[in-house]
PDB file of N, CA, C, O and CB in Angstrom:
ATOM      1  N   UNK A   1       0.827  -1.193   0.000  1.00  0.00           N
ATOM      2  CA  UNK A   1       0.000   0.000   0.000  1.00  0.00           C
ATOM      3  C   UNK A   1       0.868   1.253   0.000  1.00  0.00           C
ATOM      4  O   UNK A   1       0.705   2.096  -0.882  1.00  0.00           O
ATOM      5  CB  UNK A   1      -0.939   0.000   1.207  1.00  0.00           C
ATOM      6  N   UNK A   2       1.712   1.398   0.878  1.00  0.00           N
ATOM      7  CA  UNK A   2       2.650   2.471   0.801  1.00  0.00           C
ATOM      8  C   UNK A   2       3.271   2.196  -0.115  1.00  0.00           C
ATOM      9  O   UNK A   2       4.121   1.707   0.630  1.00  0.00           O
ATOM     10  CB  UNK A   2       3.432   2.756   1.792  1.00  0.00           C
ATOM     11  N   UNK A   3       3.652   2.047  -1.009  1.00  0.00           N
ATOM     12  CA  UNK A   3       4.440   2.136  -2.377  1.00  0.00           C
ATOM     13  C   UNK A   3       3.456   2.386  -2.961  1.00  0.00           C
ATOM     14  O   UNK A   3       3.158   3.580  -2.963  1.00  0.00           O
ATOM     15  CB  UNK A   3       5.251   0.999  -3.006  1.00  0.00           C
ATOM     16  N   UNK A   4       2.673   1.583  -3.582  1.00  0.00           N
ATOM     17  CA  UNK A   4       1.142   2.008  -4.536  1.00  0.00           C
ATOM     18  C   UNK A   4       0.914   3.771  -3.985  1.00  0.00           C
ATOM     19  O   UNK A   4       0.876   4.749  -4.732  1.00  0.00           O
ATOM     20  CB  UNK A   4      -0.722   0.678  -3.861  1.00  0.00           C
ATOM     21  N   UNK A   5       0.816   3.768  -2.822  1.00  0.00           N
ATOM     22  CA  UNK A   5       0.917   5.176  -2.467  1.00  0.00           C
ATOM     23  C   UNK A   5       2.023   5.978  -2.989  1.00  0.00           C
ATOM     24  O   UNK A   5       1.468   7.069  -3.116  1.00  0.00           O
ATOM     25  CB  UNK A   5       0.971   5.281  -1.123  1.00  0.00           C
ATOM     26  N   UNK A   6       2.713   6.069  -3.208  1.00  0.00           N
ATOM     27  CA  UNK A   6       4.164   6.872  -3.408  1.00  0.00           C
ATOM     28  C   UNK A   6       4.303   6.701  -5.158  1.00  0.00           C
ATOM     29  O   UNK A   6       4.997   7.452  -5.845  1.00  0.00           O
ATOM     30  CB  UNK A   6       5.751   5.958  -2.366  1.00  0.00           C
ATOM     31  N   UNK A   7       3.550   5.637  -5.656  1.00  0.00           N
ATOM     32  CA  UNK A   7       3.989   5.624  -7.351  1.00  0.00           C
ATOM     33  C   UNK A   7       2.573   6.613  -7.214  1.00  0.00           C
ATOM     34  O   UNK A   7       3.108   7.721  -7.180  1.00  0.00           O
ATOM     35  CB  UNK A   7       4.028   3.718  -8.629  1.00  0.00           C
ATOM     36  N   UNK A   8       1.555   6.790  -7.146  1.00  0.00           N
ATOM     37  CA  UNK A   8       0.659   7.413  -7.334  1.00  0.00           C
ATOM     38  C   UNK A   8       0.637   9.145  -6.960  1.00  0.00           C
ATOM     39  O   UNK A   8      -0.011   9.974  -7.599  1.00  0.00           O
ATOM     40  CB  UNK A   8      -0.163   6.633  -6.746  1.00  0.00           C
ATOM     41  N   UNK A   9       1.283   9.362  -6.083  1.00  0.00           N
ATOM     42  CA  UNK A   9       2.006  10.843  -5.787  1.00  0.00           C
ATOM     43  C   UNK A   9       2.731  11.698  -6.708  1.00  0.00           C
ATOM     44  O   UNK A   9       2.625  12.857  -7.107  1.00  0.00           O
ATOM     45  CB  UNK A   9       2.966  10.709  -4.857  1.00  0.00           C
ATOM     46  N   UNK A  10       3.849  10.277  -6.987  1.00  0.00           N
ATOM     47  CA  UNK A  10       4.908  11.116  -7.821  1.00  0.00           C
ATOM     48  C   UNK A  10       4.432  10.802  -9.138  1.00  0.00           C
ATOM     49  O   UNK A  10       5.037  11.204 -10.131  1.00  0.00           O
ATOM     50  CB  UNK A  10       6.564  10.717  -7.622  1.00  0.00           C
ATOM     51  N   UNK A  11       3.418  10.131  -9.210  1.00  0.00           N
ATOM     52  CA  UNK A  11       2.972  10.148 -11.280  1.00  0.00           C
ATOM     53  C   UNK A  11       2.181  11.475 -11.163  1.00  0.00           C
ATOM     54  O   UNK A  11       2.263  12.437 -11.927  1.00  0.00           O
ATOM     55  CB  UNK A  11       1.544   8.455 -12.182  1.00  0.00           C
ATOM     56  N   UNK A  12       1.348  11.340  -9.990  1.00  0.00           N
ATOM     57  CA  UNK A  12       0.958  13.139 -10.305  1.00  0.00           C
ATOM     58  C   UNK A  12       1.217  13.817  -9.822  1.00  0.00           C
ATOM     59  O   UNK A  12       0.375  14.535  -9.283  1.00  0.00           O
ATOM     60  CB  UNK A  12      -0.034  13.733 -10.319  1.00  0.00           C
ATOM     61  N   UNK A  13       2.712  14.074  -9.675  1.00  0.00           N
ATOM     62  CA  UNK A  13       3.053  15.298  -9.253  1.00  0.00           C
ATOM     63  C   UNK A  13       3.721  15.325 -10.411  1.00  0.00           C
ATOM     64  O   UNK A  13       3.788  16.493 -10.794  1.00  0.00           O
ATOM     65  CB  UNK A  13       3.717  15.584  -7.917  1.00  0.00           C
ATOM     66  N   UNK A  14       4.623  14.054 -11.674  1.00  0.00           N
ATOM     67  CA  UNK A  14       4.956  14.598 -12.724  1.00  0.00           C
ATOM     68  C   UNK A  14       4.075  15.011 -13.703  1.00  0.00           C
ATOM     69  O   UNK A  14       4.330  15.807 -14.607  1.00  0.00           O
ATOM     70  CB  UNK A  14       5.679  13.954 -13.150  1.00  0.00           C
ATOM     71  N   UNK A  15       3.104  14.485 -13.508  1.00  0.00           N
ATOM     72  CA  UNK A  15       2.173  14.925 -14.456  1.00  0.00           C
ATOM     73  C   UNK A  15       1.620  16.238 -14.234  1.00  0.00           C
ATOM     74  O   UNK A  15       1.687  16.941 -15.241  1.00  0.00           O
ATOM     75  CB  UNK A  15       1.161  14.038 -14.546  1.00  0.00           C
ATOM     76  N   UNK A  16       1.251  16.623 -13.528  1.00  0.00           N
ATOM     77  CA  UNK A  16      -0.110  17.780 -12.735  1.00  0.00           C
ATOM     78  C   UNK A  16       1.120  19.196 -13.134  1.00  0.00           C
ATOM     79  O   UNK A  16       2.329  19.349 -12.960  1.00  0.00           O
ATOM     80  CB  UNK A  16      -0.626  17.419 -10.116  1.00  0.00           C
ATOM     81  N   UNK A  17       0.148  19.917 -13.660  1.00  0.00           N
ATOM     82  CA  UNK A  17       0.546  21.378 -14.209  1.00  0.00           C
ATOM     83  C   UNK A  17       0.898  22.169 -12.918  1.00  0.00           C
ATOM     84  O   UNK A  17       1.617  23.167 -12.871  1.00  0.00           O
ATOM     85  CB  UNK A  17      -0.770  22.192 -15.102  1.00  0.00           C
ATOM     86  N   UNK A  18       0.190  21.480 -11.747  1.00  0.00           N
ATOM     87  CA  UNK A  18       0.228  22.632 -10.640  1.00  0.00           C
ATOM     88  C   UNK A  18       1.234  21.698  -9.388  1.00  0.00           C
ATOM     89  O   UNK A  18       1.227  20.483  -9.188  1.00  0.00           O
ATOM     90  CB  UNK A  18      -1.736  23.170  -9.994  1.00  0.00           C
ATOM     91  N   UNK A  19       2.037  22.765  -8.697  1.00  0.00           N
ATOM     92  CA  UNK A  19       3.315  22.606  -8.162  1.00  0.00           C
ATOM     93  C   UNK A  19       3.135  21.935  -6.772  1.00  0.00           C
ATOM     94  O   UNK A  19       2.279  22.274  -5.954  1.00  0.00           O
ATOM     95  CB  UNK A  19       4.058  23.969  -8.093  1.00  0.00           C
ATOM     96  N   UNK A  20       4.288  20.679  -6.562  1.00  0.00           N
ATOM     97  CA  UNK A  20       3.745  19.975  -5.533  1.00  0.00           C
ATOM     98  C   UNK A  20       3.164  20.566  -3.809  1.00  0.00           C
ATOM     99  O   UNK A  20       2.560  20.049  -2.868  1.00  0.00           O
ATOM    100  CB  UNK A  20       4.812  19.059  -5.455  1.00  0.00           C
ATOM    101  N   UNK A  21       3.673  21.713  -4.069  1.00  0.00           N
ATOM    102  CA  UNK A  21       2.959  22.174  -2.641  1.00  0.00           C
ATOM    103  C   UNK A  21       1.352  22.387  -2.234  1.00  0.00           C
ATOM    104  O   UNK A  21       0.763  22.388  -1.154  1.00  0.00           O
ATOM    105  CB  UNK A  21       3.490  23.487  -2.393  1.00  0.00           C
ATOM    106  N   UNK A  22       0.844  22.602  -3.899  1.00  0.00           N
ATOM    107  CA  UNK A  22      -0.457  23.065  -4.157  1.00  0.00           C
ATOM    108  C   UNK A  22      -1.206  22.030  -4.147  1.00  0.00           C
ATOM    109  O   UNK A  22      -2.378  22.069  -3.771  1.00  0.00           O
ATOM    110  CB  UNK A  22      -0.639  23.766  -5.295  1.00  0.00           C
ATOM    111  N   UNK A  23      -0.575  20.905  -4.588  1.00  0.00           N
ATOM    112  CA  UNK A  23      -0.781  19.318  -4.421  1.00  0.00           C
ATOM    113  C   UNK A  23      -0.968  18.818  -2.873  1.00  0.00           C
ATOM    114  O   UNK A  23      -1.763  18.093  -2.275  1.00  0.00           O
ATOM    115  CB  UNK A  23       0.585  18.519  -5.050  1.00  0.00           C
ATOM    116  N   UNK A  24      -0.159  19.359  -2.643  1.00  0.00           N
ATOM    117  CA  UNK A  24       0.149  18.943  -0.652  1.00  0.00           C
ATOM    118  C   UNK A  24      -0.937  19.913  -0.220  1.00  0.00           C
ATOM    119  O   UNK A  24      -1.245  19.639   0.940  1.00  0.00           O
ATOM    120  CB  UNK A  24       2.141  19.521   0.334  1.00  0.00           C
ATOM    121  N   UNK A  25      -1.534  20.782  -0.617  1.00  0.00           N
ATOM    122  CA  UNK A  25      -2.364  21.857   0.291  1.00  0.00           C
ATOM    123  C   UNK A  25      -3.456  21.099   0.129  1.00  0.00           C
ATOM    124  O   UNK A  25      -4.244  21.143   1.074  1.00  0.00           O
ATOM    125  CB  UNK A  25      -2.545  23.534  -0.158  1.00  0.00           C
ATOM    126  N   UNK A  26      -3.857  20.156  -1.121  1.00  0.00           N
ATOM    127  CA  UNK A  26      -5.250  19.979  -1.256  1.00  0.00           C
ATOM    128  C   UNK A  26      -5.650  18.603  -0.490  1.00  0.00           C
ATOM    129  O   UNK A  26      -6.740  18.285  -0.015  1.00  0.00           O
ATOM    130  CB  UNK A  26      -5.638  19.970  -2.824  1.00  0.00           C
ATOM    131  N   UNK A  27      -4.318  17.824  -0.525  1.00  0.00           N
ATOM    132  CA  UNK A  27      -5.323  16.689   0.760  1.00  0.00           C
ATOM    133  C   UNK A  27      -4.558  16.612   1.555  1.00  0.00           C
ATOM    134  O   UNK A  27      -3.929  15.571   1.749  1.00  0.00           O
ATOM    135  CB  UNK A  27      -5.839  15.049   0.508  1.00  0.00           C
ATOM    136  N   UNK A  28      -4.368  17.872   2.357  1.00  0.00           N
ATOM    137  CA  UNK A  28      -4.485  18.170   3.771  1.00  0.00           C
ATOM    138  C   UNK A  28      -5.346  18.996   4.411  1.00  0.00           C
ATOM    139  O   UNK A  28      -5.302  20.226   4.376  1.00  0.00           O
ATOM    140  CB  UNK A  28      -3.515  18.559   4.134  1.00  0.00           C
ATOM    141  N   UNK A  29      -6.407  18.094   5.202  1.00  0.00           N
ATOM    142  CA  UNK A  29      -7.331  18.960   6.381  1.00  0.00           C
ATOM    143  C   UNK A  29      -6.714  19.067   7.393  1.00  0.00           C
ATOM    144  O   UNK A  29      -5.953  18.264   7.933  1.00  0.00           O
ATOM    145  CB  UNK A  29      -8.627  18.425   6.872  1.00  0.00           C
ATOM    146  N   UNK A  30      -7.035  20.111   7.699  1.00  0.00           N
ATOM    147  CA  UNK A  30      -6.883  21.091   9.261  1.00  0.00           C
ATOM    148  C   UNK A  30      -6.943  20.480  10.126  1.00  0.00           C
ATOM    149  O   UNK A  30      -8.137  20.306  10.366  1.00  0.00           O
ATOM    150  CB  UNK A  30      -7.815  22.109   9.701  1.00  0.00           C
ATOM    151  N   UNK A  31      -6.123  19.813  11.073  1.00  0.00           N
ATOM    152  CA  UNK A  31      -6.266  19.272  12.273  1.00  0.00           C
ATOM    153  C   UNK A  31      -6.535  17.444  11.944  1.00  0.00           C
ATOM    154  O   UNK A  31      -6.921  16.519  12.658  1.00  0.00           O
ATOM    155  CB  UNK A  31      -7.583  20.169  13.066  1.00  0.00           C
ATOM    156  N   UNK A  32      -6.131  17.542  10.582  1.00  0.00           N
ATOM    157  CA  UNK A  32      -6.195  16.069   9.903  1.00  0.00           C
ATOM    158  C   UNK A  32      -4.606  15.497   9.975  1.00  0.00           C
ATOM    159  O   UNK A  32      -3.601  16.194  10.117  1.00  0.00           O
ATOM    160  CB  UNK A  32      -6.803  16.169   8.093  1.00  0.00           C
ATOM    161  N   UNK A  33      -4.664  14.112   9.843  1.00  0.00           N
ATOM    162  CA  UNK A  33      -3.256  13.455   9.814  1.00  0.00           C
ATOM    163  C   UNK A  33      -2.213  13.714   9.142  1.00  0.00           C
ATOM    164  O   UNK A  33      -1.137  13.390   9.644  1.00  0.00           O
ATOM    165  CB  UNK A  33      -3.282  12.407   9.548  1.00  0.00           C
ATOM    166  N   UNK A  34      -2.225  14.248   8.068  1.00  0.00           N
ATOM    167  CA  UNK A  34      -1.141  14.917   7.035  1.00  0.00           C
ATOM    168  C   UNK A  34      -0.505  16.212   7.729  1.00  0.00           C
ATOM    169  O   UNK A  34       0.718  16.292   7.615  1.00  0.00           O
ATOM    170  CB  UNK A  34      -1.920  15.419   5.503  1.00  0.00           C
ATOM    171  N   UNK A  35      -1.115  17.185   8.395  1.00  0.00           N
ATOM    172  CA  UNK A  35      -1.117  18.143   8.759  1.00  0.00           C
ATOM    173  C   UNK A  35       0.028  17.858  10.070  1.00  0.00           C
ATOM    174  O   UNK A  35       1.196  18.206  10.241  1.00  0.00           O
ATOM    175  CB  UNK A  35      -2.530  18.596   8.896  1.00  0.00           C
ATOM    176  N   UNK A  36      -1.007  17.000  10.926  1.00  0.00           N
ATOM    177  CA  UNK A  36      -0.207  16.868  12.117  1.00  0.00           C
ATOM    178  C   UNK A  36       1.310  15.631  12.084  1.00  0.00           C
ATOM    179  O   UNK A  36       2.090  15.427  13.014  1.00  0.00           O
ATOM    180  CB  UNK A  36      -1.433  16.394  13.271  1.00  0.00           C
ATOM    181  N   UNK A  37       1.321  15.065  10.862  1.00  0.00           N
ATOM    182  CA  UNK A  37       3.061  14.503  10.291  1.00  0.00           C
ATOM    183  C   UNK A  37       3.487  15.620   9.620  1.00  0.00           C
ATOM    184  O   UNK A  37       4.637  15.464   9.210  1.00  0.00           O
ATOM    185  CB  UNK A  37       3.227  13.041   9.057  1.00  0.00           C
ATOM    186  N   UNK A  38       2.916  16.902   9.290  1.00  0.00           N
ATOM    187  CA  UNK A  38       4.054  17.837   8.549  1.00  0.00           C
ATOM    188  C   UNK A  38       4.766  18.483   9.602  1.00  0.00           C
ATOM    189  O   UNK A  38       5.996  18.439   9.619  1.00  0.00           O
ATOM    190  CB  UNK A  38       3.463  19.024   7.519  1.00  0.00           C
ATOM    191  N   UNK A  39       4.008  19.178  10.628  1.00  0.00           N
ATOM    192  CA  UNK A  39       4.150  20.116  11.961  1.00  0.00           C
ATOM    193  C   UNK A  39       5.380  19.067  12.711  1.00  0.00           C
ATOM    194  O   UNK A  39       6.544  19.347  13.000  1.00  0.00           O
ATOM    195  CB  UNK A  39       2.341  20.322  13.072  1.00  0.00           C
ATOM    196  N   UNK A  40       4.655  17.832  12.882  1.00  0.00           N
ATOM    197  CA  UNK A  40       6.016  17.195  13.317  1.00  0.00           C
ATOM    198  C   UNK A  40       7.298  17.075  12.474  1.00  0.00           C
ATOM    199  O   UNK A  40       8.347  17.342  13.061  1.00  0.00           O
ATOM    200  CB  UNK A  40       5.752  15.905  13.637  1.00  0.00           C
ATOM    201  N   UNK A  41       7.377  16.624  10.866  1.00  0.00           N
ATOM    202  CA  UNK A  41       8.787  16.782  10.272  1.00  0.00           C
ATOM    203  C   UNK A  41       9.333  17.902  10.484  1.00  0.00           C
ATOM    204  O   UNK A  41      10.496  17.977  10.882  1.00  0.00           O
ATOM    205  CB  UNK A  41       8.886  16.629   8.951  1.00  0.00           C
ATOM    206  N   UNK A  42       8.553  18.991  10.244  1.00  0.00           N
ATOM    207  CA  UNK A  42       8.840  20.648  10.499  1.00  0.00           C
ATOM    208  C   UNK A  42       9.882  20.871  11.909  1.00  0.00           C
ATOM    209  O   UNK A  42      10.989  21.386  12.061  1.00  0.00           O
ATOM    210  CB  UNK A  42       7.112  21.551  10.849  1.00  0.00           C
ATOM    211  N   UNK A  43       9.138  20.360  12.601  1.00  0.00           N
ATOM    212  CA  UNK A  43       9.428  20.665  14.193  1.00  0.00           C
ATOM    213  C   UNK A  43      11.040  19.801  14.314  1.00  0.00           C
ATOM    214  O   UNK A  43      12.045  20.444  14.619  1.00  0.00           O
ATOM    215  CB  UNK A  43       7.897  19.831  15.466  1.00  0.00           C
ATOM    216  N   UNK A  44      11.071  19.073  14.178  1.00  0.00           N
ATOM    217  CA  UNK A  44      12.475  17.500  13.698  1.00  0.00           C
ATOM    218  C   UNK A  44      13.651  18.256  12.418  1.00  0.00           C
ATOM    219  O   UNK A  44      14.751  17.885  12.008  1.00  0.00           O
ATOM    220  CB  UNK A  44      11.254  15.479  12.422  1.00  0.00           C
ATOM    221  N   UNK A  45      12.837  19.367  12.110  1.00  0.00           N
ATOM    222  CA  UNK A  45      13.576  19.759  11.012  1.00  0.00           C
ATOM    223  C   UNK A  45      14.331  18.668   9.877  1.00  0.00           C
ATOM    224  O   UNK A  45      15.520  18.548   9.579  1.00  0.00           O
ATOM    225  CB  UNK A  45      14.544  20.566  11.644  1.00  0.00           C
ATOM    226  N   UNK A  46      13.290  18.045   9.460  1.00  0.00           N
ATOM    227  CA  UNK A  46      13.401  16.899   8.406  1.00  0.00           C
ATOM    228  C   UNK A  46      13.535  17.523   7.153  1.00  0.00           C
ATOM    229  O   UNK A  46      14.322  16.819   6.520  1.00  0.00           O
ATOM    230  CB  UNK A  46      12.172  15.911   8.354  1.00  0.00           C
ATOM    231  N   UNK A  47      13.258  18.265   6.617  1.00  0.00           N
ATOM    232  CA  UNK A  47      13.572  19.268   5.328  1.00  0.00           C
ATOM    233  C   UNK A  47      15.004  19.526   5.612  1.00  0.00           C
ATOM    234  O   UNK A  47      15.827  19.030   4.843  1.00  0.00           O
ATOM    235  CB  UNK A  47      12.617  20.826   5.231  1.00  0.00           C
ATOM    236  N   UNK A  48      15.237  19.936   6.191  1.00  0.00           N
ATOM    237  CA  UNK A  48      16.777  20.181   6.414  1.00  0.00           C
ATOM    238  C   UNK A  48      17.853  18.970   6.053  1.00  0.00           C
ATOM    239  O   UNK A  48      18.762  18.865   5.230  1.00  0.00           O
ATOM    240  CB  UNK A  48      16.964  20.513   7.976  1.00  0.00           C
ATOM    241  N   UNK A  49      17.216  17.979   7.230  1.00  0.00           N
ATOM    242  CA  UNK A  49      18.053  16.936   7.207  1.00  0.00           C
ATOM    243  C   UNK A  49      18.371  16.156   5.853  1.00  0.00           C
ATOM    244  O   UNK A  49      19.347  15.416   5.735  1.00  0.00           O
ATOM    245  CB  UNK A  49      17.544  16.109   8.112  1.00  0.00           C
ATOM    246  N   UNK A  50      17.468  16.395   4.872  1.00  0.00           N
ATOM    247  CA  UNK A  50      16.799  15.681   3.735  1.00  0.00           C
ATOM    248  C   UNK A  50      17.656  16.428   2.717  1.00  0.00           C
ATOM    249  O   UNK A  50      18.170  15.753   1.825  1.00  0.00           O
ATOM    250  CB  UNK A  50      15.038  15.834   3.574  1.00  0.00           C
ATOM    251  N   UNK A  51      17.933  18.142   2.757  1.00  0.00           N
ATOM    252  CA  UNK A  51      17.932  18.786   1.875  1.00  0.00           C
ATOM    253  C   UNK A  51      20.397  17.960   1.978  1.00  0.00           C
ATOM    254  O   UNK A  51      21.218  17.561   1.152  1.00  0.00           O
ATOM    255  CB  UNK A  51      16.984  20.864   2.244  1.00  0.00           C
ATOM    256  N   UNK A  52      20.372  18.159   3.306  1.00  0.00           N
ATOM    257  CA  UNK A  52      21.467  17.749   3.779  1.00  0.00           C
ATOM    258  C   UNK A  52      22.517  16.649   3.427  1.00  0.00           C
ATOM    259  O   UNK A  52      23.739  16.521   3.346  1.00  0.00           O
ATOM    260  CB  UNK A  52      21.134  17.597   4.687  1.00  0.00           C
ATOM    261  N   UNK A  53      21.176  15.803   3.235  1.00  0.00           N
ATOM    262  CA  UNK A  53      21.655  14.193   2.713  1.00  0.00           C
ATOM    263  C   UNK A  53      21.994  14.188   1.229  1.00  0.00           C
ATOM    264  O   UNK A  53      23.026  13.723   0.746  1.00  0.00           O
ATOM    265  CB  UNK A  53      20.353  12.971   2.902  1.00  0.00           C
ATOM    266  N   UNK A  54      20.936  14.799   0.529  1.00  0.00           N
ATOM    267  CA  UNK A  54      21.120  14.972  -0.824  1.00  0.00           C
ATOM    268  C   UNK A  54      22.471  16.060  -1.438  1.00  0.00           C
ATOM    269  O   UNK A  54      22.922  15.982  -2.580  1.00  0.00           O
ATOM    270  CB  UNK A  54      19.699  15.481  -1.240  1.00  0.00           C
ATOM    271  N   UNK A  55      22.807  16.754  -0.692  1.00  0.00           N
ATOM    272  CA  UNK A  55      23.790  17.716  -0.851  1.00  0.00           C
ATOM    273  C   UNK A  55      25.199  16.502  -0.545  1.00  0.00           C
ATOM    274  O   UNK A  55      26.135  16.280  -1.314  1.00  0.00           O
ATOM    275  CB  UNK A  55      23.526  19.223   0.379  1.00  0.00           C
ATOM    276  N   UNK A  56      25.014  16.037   0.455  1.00  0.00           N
ATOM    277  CA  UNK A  56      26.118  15.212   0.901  1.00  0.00           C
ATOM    278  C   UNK A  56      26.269  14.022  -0.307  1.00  0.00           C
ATOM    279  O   UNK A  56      27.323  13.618  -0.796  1.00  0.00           O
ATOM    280  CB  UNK A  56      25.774  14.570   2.501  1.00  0.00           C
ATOM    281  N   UNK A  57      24.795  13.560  -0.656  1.00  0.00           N
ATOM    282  CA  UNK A  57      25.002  12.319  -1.989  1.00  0.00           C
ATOM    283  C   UNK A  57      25.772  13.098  -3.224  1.00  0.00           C
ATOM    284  O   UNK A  57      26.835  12.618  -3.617  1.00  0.00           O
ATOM    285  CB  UNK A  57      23.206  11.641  -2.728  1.00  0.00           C
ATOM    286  N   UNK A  58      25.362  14.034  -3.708  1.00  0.00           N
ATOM    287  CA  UNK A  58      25.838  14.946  -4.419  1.00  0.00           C
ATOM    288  C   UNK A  58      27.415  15.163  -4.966  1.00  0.00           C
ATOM    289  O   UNK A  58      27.919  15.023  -6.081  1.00  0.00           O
ATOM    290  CB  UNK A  58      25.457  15.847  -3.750  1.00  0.00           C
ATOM    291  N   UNK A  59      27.979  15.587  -3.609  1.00  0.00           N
ATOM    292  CA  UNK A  59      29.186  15.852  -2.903  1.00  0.00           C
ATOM    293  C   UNK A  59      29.941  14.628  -3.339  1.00  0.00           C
ATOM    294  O   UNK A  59      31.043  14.742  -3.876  1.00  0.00           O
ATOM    295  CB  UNK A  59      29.028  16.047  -1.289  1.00  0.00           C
ATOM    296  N   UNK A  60      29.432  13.566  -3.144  1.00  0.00           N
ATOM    297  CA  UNK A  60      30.131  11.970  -2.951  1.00  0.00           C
ATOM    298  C   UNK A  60      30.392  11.538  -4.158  1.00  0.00           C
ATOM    299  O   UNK A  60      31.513  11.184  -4.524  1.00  0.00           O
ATOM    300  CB  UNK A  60      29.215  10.775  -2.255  1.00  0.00           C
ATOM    301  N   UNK A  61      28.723  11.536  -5.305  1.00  0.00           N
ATOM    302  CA  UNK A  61      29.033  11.598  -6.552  1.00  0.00           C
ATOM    303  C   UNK A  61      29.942  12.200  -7.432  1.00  0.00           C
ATOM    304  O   UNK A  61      30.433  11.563  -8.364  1.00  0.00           O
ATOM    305  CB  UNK A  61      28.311  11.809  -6.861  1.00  0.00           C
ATOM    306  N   UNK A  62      30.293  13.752  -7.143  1.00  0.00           N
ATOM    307  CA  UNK A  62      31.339  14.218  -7.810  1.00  0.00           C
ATOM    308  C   UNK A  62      32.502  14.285  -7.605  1.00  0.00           C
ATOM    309  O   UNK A  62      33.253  14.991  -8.277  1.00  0.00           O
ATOM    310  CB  UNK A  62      31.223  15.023  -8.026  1.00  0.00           C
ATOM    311  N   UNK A  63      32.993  13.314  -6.305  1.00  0.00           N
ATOM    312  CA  UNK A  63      34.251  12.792  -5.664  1.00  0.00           C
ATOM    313  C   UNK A  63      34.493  11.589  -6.724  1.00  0.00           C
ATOM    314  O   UNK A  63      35.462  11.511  -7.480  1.00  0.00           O
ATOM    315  CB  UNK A  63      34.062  12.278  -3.917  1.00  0.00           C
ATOM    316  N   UNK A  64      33.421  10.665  -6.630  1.00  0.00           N
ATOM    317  CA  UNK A  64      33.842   9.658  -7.418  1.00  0.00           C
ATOM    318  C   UNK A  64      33.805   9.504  -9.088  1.00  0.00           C
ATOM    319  O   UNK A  64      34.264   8.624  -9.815  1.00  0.00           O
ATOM    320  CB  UNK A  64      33.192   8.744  -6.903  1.00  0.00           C
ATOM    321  N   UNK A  65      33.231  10.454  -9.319  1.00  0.00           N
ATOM    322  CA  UNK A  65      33.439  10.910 -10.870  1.00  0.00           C
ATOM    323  C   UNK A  65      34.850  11.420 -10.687  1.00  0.00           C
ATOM    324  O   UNK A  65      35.771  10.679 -11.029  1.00  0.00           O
ATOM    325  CB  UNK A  65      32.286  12.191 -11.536  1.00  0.00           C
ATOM    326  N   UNK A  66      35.073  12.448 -10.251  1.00  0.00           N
ATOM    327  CA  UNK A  66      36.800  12.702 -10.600  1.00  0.00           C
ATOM    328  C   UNK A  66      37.466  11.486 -10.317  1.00  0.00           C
ATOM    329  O   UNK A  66      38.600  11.316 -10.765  1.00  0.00           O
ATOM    330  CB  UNK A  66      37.627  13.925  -9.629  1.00  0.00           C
ATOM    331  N   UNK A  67      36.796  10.437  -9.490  1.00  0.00           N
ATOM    332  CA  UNK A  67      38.458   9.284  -9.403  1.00  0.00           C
ATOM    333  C   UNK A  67      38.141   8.224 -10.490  1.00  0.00           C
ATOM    334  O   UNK A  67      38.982   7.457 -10.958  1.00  0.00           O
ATOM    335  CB  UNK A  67      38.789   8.165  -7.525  1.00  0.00           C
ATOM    336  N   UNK A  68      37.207   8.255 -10.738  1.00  0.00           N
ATOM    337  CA  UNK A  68      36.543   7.424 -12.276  1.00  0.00           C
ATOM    338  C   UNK A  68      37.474   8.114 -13.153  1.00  0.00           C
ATOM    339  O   UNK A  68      38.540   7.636 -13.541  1.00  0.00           O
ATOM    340  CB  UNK A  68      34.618   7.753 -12.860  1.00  0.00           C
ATOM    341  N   UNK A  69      37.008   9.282 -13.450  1.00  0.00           N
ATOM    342  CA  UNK A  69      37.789  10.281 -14.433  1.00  0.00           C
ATOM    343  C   UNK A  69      39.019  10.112 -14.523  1.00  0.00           C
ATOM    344  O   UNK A  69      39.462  10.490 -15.607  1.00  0.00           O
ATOM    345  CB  UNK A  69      37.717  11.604 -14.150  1.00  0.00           C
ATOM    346  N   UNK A  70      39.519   9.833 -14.055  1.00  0.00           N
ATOM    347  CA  UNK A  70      40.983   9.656 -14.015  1.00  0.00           C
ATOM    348  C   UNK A  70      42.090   8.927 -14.679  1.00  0.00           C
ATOM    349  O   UNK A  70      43.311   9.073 -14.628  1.00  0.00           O
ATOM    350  CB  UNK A  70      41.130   9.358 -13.126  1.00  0.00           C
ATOM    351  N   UNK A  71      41.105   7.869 -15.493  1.00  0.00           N
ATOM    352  CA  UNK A  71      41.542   6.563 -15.748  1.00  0.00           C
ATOM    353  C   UNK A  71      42.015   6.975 -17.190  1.00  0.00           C
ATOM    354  O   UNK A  71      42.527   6.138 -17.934  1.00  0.00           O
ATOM    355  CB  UNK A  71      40.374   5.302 -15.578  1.00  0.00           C
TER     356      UNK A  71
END
């Protein structure tokens, strides 16, 4: 179910003209479960950590391209 969930997100979020936040605004109710797991990632500062990891994968990738490169 959670995967079926997650291919179904990201097909429409590639698809859908309108930007994933606007996507995220519409099925989240007020004082509903989505809402109260965002306030908590928020609060955990999980955007951060996330934005962090990917910067660091990043970082790693273009370490090992230059030692690839090399050859």
């Amino acid at each position: 179910l959670a995967v079926e969930t997650f291919l179904g997100a990201a097909k429409l979020a590639a698809e859908s003209p309108e930007t994933v936040a606007v996507l995220r605004q519409r099925v989240t109710s007020k004082g509903g479960t989505t809402e109260a797991a965002l306030k908590s990632f928020d609060a955990d500062g999980i955007a951060a950590a996330v934005g962090r990891g990917v910067d660091a994968a990043n970082a790693r990738g273009r370490e090992l391209g230059d030692i690839l490169g090399q050859d």
